[in-house]
C-alpha positions as CSV (number, residue, x, y, z in Angstrom):
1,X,-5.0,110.8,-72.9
2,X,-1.5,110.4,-73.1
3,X,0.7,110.1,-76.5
4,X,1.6,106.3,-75.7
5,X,-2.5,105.8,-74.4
6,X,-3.3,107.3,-78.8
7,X,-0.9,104.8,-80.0
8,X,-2.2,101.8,-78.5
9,X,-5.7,102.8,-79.3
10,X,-4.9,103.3,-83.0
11,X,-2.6,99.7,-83.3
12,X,-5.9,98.2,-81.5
13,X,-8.4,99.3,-83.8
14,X,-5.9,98.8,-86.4
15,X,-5.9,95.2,-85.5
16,X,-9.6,94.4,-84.6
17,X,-10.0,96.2,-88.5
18,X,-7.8,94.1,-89.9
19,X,-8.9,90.9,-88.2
20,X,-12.5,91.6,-89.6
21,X,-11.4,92.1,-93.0
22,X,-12.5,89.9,-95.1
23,X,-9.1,88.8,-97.0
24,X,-9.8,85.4,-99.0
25,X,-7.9,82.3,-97.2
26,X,-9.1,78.7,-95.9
27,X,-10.2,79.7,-92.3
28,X,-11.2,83.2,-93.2
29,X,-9.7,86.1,-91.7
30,X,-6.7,86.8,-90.1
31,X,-8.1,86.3,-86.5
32,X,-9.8,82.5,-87.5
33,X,-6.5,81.9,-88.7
34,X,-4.0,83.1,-86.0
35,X,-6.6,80.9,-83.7
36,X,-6.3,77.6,-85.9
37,X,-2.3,78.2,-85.9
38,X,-2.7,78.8,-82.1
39,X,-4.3,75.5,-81.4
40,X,-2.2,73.5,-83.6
41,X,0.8,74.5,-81.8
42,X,-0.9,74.1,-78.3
43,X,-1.6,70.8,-79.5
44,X,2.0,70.3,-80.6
45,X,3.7,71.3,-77.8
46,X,0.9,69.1,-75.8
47,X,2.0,66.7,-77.4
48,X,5.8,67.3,-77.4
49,X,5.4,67.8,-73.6
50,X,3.8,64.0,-73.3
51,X,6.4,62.5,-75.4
52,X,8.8,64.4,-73.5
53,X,7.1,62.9,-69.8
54,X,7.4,59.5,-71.4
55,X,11.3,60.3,-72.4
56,X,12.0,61.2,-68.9
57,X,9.7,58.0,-67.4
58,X,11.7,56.3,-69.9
59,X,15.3,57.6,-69.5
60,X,14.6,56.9,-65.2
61,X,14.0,53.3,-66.1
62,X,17.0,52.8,-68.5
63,X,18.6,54.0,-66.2
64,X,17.3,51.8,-62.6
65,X,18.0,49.0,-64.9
66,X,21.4,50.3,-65.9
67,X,22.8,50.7,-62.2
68,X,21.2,47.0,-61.1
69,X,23.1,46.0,-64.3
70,X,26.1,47.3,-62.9
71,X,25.1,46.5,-59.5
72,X,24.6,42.9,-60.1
73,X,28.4,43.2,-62.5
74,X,29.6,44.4,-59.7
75,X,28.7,42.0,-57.1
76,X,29.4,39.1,-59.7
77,X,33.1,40.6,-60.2
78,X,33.8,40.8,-56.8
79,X,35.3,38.0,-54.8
80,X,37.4,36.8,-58.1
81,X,40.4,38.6,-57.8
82,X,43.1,38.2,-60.5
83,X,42.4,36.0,-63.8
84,X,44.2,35.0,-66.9
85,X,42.6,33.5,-69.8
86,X,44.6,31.5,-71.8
87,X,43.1,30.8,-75.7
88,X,43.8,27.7,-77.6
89,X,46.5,26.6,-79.2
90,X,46.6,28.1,-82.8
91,X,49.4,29.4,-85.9
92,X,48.3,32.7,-85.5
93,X,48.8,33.0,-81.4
94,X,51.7,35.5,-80.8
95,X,54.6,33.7,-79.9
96,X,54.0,35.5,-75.8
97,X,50.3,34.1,-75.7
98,X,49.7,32.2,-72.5
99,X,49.6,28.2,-73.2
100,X,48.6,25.7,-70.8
101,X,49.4,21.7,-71.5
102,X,48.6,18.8,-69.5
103,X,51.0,16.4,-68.1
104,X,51.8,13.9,-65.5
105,X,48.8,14.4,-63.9
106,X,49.6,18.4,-63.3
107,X,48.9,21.2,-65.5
108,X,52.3,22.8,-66.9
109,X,51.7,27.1,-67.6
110,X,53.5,29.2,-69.9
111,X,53.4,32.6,-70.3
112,X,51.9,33.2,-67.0
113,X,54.1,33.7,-63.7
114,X,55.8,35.4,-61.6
115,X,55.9,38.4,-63.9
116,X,52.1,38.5,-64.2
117,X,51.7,38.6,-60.6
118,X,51.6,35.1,-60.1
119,X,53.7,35.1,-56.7
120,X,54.1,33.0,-53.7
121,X,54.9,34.5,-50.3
122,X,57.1,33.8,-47.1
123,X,55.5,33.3,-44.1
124,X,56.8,32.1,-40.4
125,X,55.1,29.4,-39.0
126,X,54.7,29.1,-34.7
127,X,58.0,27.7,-34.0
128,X,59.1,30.7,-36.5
129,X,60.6,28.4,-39.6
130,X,60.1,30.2,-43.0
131,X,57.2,28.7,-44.9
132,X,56.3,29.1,-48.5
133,X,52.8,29.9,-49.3
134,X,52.0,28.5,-53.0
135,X,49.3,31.1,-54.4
136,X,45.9,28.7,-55.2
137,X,44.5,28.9,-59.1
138,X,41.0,28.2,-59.6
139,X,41.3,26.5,-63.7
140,X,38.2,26.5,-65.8
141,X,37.8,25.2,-69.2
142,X,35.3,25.8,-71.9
143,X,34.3,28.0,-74.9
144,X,31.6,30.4,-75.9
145,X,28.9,28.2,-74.7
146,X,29.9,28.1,-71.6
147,X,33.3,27.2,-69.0
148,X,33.5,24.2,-66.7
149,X,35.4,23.9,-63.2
150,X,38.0,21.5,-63.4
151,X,39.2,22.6,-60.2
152,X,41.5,24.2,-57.5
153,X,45.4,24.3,-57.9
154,X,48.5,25.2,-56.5
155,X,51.3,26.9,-58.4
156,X,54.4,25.2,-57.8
157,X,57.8,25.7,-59.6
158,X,56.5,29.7,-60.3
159,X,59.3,31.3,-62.7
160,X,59.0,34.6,-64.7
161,X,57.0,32.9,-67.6
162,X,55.7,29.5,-66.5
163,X,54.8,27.8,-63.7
164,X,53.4,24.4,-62.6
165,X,49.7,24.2,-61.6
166,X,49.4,20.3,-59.1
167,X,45.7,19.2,-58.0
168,X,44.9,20.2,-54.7
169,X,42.7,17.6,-54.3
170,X,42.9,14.0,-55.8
171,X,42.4,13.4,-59.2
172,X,41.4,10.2,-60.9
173,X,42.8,9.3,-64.0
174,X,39.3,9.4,-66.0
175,X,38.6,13.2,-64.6
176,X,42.4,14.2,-65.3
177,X,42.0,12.4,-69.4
178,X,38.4,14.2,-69.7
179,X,39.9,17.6,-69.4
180,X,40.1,19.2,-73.2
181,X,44.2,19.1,-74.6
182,X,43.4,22.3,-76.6
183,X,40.8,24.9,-75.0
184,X,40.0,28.1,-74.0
185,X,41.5,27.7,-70.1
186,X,40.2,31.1,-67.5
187,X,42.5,30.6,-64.1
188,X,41.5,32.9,-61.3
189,X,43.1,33.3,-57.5
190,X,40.2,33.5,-55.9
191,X,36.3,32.5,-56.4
192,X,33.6,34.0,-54.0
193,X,32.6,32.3,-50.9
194,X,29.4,31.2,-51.9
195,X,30.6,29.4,-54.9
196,X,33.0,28.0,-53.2
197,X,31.1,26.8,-50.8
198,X,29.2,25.2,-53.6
199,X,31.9,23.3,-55.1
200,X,33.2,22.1,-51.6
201,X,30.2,20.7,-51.1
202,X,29.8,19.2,-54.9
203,X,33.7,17.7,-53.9
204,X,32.4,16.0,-50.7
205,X,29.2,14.7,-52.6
206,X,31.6,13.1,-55.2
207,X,33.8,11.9,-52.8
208,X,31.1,10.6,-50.7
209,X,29.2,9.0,-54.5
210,X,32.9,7.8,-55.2
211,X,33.3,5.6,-51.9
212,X,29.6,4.2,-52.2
213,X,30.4,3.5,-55.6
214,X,33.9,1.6,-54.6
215,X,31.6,-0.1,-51.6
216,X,29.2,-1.7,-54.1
217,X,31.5,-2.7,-56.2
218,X,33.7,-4.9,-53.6
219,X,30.2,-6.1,-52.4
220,X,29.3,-7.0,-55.9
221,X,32.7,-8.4,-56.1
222,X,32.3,-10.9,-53.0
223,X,28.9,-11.4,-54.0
224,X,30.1,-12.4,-57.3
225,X,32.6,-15.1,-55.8
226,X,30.3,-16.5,-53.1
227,X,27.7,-17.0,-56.0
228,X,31.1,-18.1,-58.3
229,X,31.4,-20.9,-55.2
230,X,27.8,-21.5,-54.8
231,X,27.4,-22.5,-58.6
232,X,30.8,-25.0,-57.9
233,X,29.0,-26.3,-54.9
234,X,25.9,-27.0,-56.7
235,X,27.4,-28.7,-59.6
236,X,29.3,-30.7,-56.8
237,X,26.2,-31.8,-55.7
238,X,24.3,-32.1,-59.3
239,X,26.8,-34.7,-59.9
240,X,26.4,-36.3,-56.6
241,X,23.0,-36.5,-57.3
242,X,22.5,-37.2,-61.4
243,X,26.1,-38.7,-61.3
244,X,29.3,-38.1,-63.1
245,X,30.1,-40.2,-66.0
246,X,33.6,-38.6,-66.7
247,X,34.4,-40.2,-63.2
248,X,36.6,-43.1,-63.0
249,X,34.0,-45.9,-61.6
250,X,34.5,-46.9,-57.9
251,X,34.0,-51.0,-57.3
252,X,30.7,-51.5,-55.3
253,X,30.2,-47.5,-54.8
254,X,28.0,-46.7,-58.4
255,X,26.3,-43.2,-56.3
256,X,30.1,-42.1,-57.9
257,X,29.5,-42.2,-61.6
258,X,25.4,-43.0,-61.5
259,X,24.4,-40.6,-58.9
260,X,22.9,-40.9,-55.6
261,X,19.1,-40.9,-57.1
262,X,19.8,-43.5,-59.7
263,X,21.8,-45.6,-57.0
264,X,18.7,-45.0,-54.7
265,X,16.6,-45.8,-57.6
266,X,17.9,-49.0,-58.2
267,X,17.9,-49.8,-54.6
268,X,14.6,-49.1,-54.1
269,X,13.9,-51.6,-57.2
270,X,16.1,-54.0,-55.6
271,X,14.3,-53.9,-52.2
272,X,11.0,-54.0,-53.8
273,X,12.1,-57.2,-55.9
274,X,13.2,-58.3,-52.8
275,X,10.1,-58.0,-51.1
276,X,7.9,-59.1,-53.4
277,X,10.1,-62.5,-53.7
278,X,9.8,-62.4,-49.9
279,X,6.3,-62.4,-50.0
280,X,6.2,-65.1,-52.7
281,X,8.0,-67.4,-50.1
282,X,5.8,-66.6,-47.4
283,X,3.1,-67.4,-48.9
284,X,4.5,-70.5,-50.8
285,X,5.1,-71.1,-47.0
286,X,1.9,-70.2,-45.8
287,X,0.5,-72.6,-48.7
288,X,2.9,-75.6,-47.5
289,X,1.6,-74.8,-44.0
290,X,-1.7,-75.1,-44.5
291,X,-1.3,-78.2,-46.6
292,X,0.8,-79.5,-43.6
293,X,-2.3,-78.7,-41.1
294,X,-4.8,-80.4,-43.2
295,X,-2.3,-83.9,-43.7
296,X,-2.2,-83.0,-39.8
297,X,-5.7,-83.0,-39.7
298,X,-6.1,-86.3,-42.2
299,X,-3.6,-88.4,-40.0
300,X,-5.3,-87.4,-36.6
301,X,-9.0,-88.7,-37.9
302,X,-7.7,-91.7,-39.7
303,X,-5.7,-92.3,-36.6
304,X,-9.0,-92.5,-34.7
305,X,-10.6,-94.8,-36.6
306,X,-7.7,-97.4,-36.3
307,X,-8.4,-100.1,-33.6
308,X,-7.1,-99.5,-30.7
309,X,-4.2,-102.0,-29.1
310,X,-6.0,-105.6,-27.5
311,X,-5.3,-105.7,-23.7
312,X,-4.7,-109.2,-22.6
């Protein structure tokens, strides 16, 4: 046996001695004890290992929902191109803060122009005049709860430090007063198509709500004045009927100041006396008739009994 062959024999049995020795402890000799460490830190690290597995599940996860996140920021943020937001009116705004102010039906911008890249361009048109191409602002207006479209603009009058923001579409005074005098204002150049497809189809419902809308109201209009003339007619003809005592009276016409059913009234009252006076006489005549039929009747038989003429 080789030198190296002695000295691993002797640290063995120097070992397996001193593992059955009996030195005083909780879990008995050294060997008990190295094993009880063992499995405590196999448990450990079995345990470190699943928390670890977990970390990683984890950390993937975070990190899926972290590039959707920024997926779906991404995808919201394109399609908007340049903004400016524009805070309300205050003491302690710097004296360069953007301010916006409404007037004359138009939306007057300071601070923000031509020097923050609010430009228009020069374009030729077919029969190759210059044209000026106003760039479009999209306004909205809110706060922290939340902003509200008030609509598409074009910048006119662009300087360094202002310009002047006119309605592309028509405005009504009620929507132009409803807008805030002093809020938070966002304008952007551009919206994404789907949005805007959106709100020109929200424009044409209006528009199409604002027409019924001015439709029923001229109907309810002339229906108003037909049923303003129908009530006139029939009180024309409620005092043709029941009469009109403000009337000055007409001689021999009384359907003017009694009305026609009173006048009819006393007609029919008039007739009816008339008849029954009619009938009175005939049968006062009928009476003097038959009286006349019986002296008729008297004379005839005491004209019979007479003697007759002598015939010589």
């Amino acid at each position: 046996m080789s030198t190296l062959g002695k000295v691993c024999l002797c640290l063995t049995l120097l070992l397996l001695l001193l593992a059955m020795a009996p030195i005083p402890g909780p879990y008995g000799g050294w060997a008990p004890k190295l094993l009880v460490l063992h499995n405590q830190w196999s448990e450990k690290l079995r345990d470190a290992r699943i928390k670890a597995k977990d970390a990683m599940a984890s950390e993937s996860t975070a990190r899926l929902e972290r590039d959707a996140a920024s997926a779906d920021l991404d995808s919201l943020s394109i399609g908007w191109d340049q903004s400016w937001l524009i805070p309300p009116r205050g003491p302690n705004n710097p004296p360069n803060s953007p301010a916006i102010e409404k007037q004359a039906g138009r939306l007057m911008v300071r601070n923000i122009g031509a020097a923050n890249g609010l430009v228009s361009r020069q374009v030729k048109d077919e029969t190759g005049a210059d044209q000026t191409l106003f760039p479009v602002v999209h306004a909205f207006y809110g706060g922290p709860d939340g902003f509200t479209y008030a609509g598409e603009f074009a910048a006119t009058d662009i300087r360094n430090d202002g310009a002047s923001l006119v309605p592309v579409r028509p405005v009504s005074p009620q929507e132009f007063n409803s807008w805030p005098d002093n809020a938070t204002w966002r304008l952007r150049t551009l919206i994404p198509s789907g949005y805007r497809s959106s709100i020109d189809e929200w424009y044409l419902h209006r528009q199409r709500t604002a027409q019924l809308v001015n439709q029923t109201t001229d109907s309810i209009a002339r229906q108003q004045a037909l049923l303003t003339a129908a009530e006139e007619a029939l009180n024309v003809r409620k005092k043709e009927l029941l009469g009109d005592p403000a009337r000055e009276p007409v001689p021999n016409r009384p359907e003017f100041t009694d009305g026609l059913l009173q006048a009819i009234e006393d007609i029919e009252e008039e007739r009816n006396q008339l008849q029954l006076n009619v009938d009175h006489l005939r049968r006062q005549i009928n009476e003097q008739l038959a009286i006349r039929q019986e002296r008729m009747e008297s004379l005839t038989q005491q004209t019979a009994v007479l003697p007759g003429p002598e015939v010589e």
